[in-house]
C-alpha positions as CSV (number, residue, x, y, z in Angstrom):
1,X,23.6,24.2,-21.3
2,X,20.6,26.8,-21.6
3,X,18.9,26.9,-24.9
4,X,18.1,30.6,-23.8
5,X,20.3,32.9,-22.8
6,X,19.1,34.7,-19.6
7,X,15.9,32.6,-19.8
8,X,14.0,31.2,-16.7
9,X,14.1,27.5,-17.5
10,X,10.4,26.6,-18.8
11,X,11.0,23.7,-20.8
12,X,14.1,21.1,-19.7
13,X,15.2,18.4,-22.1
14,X,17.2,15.3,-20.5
15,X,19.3,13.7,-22.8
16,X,22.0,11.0,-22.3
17,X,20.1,9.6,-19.7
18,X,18.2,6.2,-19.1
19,X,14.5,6.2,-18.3
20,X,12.9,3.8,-16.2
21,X,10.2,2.0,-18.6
22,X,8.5,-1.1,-17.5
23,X,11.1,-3.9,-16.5
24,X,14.1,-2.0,-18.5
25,X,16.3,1.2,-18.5
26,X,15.7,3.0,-21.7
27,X,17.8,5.6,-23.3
28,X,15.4,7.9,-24.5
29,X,15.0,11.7,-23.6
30,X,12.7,13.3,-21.4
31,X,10.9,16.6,-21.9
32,X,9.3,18.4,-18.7
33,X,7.3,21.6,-18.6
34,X,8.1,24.0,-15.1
35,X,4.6,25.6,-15.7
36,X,2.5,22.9,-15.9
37,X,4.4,20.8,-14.2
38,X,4.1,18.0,-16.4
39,X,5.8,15.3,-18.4
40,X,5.8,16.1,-22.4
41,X,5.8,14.1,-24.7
42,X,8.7,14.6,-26.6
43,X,8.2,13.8,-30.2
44,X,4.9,16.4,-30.3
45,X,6.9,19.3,-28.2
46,X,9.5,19.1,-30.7
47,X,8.0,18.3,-34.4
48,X,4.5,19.4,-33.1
49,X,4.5,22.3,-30.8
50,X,8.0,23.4,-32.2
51,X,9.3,23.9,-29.1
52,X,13.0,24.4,-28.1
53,X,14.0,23.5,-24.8
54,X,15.1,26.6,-22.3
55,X,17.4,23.9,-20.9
56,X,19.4,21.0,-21.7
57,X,20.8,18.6,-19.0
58,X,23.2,16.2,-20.2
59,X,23.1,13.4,-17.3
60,X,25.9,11.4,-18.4
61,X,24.4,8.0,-18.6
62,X,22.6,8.5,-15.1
63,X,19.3,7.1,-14.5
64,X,16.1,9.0,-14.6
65,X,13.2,7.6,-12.5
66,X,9.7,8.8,-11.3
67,X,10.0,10.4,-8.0
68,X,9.4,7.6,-5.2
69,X,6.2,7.0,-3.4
70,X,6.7,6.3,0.5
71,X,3.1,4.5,1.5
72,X,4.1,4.1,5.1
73,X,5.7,6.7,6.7
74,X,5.3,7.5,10.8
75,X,7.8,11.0,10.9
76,X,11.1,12.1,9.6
77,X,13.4,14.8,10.7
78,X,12.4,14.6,14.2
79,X,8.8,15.5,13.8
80,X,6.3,12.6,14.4
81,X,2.8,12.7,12.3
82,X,1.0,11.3,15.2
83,X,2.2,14.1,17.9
84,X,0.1,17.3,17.9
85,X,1.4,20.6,18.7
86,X,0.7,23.3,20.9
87,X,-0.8,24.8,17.3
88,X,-1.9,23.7,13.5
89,X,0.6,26.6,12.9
90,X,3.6,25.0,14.5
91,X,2.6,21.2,13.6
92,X,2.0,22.5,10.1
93,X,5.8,23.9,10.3
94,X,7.0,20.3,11.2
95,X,5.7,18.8,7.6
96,X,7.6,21.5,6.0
97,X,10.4,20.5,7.7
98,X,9.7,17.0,6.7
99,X,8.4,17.2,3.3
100,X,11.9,19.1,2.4
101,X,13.7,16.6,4.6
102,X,11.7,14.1,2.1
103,X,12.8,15.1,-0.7
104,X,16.6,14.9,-0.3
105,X,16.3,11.6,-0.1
106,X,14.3,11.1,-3.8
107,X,10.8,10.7,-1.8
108,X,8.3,13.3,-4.1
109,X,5.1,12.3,-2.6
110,X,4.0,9.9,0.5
111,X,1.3,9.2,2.9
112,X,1.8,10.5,6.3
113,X,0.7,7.5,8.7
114,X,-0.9,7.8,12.1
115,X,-0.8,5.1,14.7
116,X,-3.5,4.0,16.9
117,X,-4.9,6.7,18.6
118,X,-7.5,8.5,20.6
119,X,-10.3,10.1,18.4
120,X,-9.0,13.9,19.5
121,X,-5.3,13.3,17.8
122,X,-7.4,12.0,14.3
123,X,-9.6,15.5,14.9
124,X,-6.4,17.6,15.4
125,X,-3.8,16.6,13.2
126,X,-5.9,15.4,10.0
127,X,-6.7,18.5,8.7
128,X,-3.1,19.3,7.9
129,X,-2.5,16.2,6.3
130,X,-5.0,16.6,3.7
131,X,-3.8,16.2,0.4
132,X,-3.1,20.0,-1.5
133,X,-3.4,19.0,-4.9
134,X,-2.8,21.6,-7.3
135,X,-1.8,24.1,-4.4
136,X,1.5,22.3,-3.5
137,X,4.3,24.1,-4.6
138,X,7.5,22.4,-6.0
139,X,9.6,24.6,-3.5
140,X,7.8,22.9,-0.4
141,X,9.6,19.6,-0.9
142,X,7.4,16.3,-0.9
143,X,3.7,16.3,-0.7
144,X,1.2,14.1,1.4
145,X,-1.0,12.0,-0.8
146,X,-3.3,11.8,2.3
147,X,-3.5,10.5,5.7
148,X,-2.3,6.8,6.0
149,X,-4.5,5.6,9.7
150,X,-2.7,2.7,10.8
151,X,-5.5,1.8,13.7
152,X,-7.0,1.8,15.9
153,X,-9.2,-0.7,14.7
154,X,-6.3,-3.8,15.3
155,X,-5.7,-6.6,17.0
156,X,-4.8,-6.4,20.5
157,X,-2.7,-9.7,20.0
158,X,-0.8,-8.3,17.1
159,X,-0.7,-4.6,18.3
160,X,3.3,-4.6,17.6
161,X,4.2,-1.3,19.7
162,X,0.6,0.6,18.8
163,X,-0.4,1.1,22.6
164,X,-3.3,-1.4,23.5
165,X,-5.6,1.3,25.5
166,X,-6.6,3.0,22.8
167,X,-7.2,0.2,20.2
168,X,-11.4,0.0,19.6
169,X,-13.4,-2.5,17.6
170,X,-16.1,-1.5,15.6
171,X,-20.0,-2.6,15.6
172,X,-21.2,-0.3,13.2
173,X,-20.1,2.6,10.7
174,X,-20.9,5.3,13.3
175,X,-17.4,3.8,14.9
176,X,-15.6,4.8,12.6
177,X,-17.2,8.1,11.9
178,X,-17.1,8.4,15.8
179,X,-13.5,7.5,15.9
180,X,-12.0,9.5,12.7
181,X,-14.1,12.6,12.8
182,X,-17.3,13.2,9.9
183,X,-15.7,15.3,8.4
184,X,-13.0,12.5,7.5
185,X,-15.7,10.2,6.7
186,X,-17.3,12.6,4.5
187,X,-20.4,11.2,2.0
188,X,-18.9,9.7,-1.3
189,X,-17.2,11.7,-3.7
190,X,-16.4,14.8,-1.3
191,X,-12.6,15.2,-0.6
192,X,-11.1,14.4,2.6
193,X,-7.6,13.6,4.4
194,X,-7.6,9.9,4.6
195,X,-6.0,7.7,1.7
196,X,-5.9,4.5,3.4
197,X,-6.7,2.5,6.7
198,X,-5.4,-0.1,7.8
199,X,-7.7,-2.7,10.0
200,X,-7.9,-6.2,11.4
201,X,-10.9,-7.7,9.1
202,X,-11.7,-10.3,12.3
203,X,-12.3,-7.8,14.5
204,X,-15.5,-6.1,15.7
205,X,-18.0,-6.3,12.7
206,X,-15.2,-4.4,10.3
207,X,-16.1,-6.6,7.1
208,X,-19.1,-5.4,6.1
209,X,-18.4,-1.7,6.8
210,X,-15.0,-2.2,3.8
211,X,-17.6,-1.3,0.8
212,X,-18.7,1.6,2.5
213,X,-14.8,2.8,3.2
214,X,-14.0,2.1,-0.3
215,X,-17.0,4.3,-2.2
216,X,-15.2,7.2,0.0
217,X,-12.1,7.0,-1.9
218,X,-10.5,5.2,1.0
219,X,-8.2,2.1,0.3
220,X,-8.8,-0.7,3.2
221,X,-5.3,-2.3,4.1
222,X,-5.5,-5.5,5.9
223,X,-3.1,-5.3,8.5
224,X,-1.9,-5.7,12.6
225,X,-4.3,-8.5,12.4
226,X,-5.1,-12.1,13.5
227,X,-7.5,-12.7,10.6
228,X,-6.9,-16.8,9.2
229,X,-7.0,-17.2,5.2
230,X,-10.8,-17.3,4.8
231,X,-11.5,-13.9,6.7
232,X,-8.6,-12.3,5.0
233,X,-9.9,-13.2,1.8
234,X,-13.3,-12.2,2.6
235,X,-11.8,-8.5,3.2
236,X,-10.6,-8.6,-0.7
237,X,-13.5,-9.8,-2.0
238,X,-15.3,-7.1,-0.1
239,X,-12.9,-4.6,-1.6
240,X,-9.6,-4.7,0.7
241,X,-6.8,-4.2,-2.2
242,X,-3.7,-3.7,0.4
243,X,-1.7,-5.8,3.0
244,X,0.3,-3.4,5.8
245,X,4.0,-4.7,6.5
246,X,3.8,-8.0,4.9
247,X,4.9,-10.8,7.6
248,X,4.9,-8.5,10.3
249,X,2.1,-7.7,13.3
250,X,-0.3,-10.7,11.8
251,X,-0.8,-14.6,11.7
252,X,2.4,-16.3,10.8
253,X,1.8,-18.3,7.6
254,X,1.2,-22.2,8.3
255,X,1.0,-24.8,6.3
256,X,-2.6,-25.7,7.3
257,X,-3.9,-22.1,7.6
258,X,-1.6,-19.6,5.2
259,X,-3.2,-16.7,6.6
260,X,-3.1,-13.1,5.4
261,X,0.6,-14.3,3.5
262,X,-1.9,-16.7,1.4
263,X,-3.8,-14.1,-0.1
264,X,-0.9,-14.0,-2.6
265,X,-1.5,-17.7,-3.5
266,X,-5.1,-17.3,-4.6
267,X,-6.1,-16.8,-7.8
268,X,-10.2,-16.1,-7.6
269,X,-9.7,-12.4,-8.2
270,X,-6.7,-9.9,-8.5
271,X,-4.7,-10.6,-5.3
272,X,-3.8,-7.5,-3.5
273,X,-0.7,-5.0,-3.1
274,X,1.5,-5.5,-0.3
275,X,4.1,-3.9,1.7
276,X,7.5,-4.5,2.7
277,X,10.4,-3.4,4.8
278,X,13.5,-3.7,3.2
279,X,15.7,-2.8,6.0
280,X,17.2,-5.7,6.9
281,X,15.8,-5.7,10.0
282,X,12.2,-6.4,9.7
283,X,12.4,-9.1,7.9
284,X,14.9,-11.9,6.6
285,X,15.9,-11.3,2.7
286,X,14.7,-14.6,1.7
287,X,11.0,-14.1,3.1
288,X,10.9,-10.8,0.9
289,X,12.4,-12.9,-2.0
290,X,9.4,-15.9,-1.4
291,X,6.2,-12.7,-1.3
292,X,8.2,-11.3,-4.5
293,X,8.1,-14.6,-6.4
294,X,4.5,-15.6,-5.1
295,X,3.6,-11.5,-6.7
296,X,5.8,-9.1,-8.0
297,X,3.7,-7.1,-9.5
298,X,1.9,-6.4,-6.0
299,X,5.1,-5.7,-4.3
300,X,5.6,-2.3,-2.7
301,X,8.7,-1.3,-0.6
302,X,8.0,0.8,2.5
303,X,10.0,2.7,5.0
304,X,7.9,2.1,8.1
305,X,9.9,4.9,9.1
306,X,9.9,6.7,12.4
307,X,11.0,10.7,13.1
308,X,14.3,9.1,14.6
309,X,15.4,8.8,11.1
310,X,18.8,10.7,10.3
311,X,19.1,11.5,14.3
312,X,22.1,9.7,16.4
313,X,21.8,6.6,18.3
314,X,20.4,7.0,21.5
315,X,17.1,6.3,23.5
316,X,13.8,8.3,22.5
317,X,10.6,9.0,23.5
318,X,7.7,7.5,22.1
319,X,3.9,8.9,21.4
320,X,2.7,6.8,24.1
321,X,4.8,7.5,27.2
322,X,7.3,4.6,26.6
323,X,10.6,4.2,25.1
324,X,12.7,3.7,22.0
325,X,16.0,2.6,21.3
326,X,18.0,3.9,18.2
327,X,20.9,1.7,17.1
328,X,22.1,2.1,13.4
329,X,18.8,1.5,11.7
330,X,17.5,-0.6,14.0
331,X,14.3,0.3,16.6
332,X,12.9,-1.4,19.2
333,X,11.1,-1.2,22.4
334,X,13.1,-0.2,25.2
335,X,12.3,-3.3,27.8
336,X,11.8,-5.7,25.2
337,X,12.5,-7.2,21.9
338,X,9.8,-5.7,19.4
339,X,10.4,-3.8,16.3
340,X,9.2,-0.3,16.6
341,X,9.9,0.4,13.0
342,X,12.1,1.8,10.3
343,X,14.8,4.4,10.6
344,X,16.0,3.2,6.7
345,X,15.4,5.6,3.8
346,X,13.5,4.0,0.7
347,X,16.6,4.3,-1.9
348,X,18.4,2.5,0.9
349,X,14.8,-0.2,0.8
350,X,15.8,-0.3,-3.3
351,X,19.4,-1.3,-2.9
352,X,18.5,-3.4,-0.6
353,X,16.3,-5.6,-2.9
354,X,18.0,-5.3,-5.4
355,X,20.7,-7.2,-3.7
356,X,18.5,-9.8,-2.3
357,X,16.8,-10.5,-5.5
358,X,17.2,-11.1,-9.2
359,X,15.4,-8.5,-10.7
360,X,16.3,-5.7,-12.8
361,X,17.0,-1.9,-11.3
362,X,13.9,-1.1,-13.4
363,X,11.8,-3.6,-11.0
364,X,13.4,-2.6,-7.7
365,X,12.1,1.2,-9.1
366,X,9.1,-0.1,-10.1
367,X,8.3,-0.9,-6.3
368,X,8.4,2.8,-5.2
369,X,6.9,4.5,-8.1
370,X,4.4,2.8,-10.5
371,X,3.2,0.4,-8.1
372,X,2.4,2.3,-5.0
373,X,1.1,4.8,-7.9
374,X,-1.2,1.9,-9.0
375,X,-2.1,1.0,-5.6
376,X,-3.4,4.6,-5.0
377,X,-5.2,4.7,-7.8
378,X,-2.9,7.3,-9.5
379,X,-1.7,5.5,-12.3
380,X,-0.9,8.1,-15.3
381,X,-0.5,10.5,-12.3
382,X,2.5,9.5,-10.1
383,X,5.3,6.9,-10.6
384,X,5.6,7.1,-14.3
385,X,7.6,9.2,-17.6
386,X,4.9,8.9,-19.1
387,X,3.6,12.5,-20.9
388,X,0.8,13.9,-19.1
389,X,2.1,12.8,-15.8
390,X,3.6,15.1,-13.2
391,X,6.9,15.7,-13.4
392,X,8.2,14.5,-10.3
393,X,11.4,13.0,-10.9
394,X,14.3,11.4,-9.0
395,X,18.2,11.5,-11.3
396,X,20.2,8.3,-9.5
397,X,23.7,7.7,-9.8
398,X,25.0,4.4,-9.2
399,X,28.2,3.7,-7.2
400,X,30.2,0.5,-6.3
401,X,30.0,-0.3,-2.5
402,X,33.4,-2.8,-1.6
403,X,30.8,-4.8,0.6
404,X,27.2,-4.1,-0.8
405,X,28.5,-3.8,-4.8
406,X,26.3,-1.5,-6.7
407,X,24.5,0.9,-5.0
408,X,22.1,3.8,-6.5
409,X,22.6,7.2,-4.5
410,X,19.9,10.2,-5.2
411,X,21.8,13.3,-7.1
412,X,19.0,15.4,-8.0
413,X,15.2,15.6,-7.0
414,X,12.7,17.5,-8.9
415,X,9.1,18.1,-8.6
416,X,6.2,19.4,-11.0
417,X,9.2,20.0,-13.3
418,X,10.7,22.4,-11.2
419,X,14.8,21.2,-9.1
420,X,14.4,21.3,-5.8
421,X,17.6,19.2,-4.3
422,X,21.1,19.0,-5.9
423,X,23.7,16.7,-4.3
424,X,26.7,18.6,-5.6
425,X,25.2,22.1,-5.2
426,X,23.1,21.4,-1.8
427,X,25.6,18.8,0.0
């Protein structure tokens, strides 16, 4: 019910709702601001600022979350990241499409991820997925955190589907600069499009050059690699703070050389982040269970997703000239048996964990908001109710599934304190 009549909602209080604080659901209120586009804090904006809310929204019990935060994400609605078009205009069109797409599905904010590569896709396509900032509108859906470069500095051995002629190794910085474009490499403290890269540590001379990638801003993901226990854990303690698709494209853990996986076991500084695919496909329920239990506070669920998300079954083309295969959720390689990634949404990534695993709706949240947040560096920022924070916020229902029992579905999106997707008023 509108506090004023005929009034352009300014300030929105939530009431009868459950907030998603730490490892619980609290009831507690919530007070946004559409002009700021940020989180109040509620006791000040009442006895304080003496404000009255323009709208109440009574949410009948329903959950209110951060928005979610997709870390890996290759396309969505048929448009791929790593595809450039015939113009930035038209490309630039696609994310549009995407980032509205997005945010029907509770995703607020992501990082668009590029395959391996030849350097003129990185030139072309990075400029648009340069993070906006203050210049995103609510109205334009979700909004790209910066570019997530998955290659082409990888293994050959663990290349997955990332086509192997274009994979490089790198001697010296200039390889990177060479391969990314300067301007995406820029000297510390200038902005730029790329948020995180994932890299095999063992190959090349890639090691020393992860101090240098971190002073830009730039988070070093260990991933598609090779690398045993030792030259995994010389990435960390030369500032790699991420692990790409935990279990997947890399060393299988052994009981005589853990591997990358064994990065979660050591305790010599703080063990890094990780993603997963909860899709039931890439990987078995109990192996995300045993990475959960080894570090769940480092545990961040990712789509992996593909543009063949939310398109019929059928067979697609790829970025490199070959072939994928669409059944259900599942995508492979046309001609072979290897994953080609994730046609899941990340609610669907939740309720999935939150079926394999013992931990609380809060914790399953916790995995797509405040700890990818963390991860980024944007704690205070993203993934939290805290006041000050954007208000980018997700309201879940929950519903009971006859065969996968209680499932959270996404009933209204908004972002920078402004609705942007309704499930009974946009269905």
């Amino acid at each position: 019910m509108p506090g004023k009549t005929g009034a352009t909602p300014h300030i929105t209080k939530f009431t009868n709702c459950r907030l998603v604080k730490g490892k619980d659901l609290i009831q507690q209120d919530l007070w946004i601001d559409s002009l700021t586009g940020k989180i109040l804090r509620d006791q000040e904006a009442f006895y304080g600022l003496h404000l009255s809310p323009d709208e109440v929204i009574d949410l009948g019990g329903r959950i209110l979350a951060p928005g979610l935060i997709d870390v890996q994400l290759n396309g969505a609605q048929g448009f791929d990241f790593s595809v450039p078009m015939a113009t930035k205009e038209e490309y630039d069109e696609g994310l549009r499409m995407v980032n509205k797409g997005l945010a029907r599905t509770g995703v607020t904010s992501y990082l668009p991820t590029i395959v391996s590569s030849t350097p003129e896709v990185y030139w072309q396509v990075l400029p648009s997925l340069a993070p906006k900032g203050k210049n995103h509108r609510a109205e334009d859906g979700a909004e790209s955190l910066g570019a997530h470069v998955e290659g082409p500095f990888i293994s050959p051995g663990r290349n997955g589907v990332h086509k192997k002629e274009v994979l490089r190794a790198a001697s010296t910085f200039q390889d990177l600069i060479d391969c990314y474009g300067p301007e995406h490499l820029p000297e510390t403290g200038a902005s730029h499009a790329i948020k995180m890269i994932t890299a095999a540590p063992e190959v090349g001379n890639m090691i020393p050059h992860i101090p240098e990638l971190v002073s830009k801003g730039i988070i070093y993901s260990i991933g598609h690699s090779d690398a045993t226990y030792e030259q995994a854990l010389s990435a960390t303690k030369n500032g790699a703070t991420m692990i790409t698709h935990l279990f997947n494209a890399m060393r299988p853990f052994y009981h005589r050389n853990p591997g990358i996986f064994g990065l979660l076991g050591q305790s010599e500084r703080p063990r890094p982040y990780y993603g997963l695919i909860a899709d039931g496909i890439h990987l078995h329920p109990t192996s995300i269970k045993i990475a959960y239990n080894a570090h769940p506070h480092g545990m961040i669920l990712v789509t992996d997703a593909m543009k063949l998300c939310g398109l019929p079954d059928g067979v697609y083309e790829w970025t490199n000239g070959e072939r994928i295969i669409k059944t259900g959720a599942r995508l492979t390689l046309e001609g072979s048996d290897k994953i080609a990634g994730s046609s899941a949404t990340l609610i669907e990534c939740v309720n999935n964990f939150r079926r394999w695993s013992n931990s609380s709706t809060a914790e399953a949240l916790n995995a797509v908001t405040s700890t990818p947040a963390k991860m980024l560096g944007l704690e205070g920022i993203k993934g939290t109710l805290e006041s000050g924070a954007d208000a980018d916020l997700v309201v879940l229902g929950e519903m009971e599934d006859p065969f996968a029992g209680s499932t959270l579905t996404v009933d209204q999106v908004w972002k920078l304190g402004t609705r942007i997707y309704d499930a009974e008023k946009d269905a």
